[in-house]
N, C-alpha and C positions, 0 to 999 in steps of 0.2 A: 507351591506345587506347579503353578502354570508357568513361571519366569525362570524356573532351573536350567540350567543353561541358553540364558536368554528364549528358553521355549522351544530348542531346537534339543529335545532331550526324548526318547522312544519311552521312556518312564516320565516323562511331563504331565501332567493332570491335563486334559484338552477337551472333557466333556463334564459341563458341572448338573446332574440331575437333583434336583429337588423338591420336595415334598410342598405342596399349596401354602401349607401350615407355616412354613420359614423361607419362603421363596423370596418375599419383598425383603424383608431383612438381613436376608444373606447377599442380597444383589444389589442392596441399597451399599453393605458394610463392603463387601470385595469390589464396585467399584469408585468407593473410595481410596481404598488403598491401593487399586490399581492407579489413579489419577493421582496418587501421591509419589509414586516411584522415582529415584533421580536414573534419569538415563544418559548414558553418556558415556565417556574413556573405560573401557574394562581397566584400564591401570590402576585406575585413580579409588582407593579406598572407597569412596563415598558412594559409586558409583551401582547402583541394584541394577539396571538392566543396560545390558552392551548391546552392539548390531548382530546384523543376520550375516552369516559365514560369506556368503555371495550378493551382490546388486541382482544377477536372475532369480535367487531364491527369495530374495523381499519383494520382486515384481510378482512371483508364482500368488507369495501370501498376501500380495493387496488383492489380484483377481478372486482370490477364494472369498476372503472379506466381500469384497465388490458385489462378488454374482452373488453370495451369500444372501446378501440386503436384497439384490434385484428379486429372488426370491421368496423375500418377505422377510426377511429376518430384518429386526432392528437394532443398531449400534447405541448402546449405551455410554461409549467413551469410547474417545482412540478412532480409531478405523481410516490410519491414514500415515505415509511415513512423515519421520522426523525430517524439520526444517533446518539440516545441519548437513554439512559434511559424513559421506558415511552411511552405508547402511543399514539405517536406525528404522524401527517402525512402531509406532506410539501403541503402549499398552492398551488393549482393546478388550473390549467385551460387549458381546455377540447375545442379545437376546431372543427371545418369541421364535427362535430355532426349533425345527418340525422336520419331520421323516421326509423324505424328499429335498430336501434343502444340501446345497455340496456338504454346507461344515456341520452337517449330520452325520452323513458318513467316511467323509476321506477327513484324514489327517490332516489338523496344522500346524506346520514346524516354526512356530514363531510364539512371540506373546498375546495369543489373542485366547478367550474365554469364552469357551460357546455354555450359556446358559440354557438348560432344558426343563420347564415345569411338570411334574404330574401330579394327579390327583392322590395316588398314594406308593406303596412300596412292590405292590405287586407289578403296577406300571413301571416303576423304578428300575425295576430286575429285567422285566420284557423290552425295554429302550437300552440298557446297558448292553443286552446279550444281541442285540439287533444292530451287529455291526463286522465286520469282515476282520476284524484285528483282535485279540486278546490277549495280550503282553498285562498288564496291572489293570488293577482297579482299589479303589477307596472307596470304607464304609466310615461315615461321621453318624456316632449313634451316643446317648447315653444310657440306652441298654446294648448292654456286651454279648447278652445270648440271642438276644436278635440279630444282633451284627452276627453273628457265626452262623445262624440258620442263612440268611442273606449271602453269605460267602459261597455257600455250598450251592448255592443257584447261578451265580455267576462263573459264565466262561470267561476265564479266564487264568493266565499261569500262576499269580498269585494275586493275594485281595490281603489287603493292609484296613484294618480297623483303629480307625484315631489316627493315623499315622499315614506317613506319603510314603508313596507307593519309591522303594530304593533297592538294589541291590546288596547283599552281603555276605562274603564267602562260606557265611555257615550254612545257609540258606539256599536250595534251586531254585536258579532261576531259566526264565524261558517264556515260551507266549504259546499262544494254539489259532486254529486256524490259519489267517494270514500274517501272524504273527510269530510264525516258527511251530519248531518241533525238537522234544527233543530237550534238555537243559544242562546248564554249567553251571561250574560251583558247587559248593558240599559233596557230600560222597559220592552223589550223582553224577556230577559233571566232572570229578578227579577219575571215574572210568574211562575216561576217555582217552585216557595218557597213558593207562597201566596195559601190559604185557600179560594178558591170561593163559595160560597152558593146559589145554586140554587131552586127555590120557583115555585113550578108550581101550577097553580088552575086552575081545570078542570071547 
């Protein structure tokens, strides 16, 4: 969810909130597989994570990293670019991230993973909707009716349970807040093209 188009994706997962109860273990397991990733040639088959579209746009997401940590936060892997040709910027993940901190609240368009711990779900919900974007969100649950009470508290244009957050034409899509208004796709967004005729008699 974080490396979909090398991280440069407005549905890319970019904030990982979780519960005290599976915090070290989901942080221990995701960055190892982020330190596993082969980066390199988008051509070449083998290849899970390509560079960043521009050399200004991988400088913008070291500063964010950077000031991030100057801030407090601390680098679990990564946080720095690739020593190659290209720019590349090593799979990162972003821990002990806090409300005031930049990669709390602005976007980053690249592969880095900002980790957030809370004590429980109610916290969960109040850090998710504390934020100026609402485009996606993801619930990771193995009760399905709690993920659905959980959906309905989150601002946001949709919320994906078990599943990453994707578009699909059956399906509205769109954001709220600073994240748009308004959506495309499904019968929703096929308004937008169609020719209405309205007939009034007084």
């Amino acid at each position: 969810a974080r490396i979909l188009n090398n991280g440069q994706s407005c549905i890319a997962a970019k904030r990982f909130i979780m519960v005290e109860d599976v915090a070290d273990e989901y942080e221990s397991k995701y960055v190892k597989r982020m330190e596993e990733l082969i980066v390199g040639d988008p051509m070449d088959e083998k290849t899970e994570l390509g560079p960043i579209a521009r050399e200004d746009l991988l400088k913008e997401l070291d500063w964010q990293v950077q000031e991030t940590v100057r801030q407090g936060g601390k680098i679990l892997t990564g946080g720095d670019r690739v020593n190659r040709k290209g720019a590349f910027y090593q799979p990162t993940v972003l821990s002990n991230v806090k409300k005031g901190m930049l990669a709390y609240s602005e976007e980053l368009f690249g592969p880095v993973a900002i980790m957030i711990r809370v004590k429980d779900e109610n916290e969960a919900i109040q850090i998710a909707n504390d934020s100026p974007f609402g485009l996606g969100a993801a619930i990771w649950t193995k009760d399905i009716e709690k993920g659905k009470e959980l959906a309905k508290q989150i601002e946001s244009g949709a919320v994906f349970i078990n599943g990453l957050v994707k578009s699909d034409p059956r399906l509205p899509f769109g954001g709220v807040k600073s994240s748009g208004y308004g959506r495309e796709l499904s019968h929703y967004g096929i308004k937008e093209f169609v020719n209405i005729k309205s007939v009034w008699i007084k």
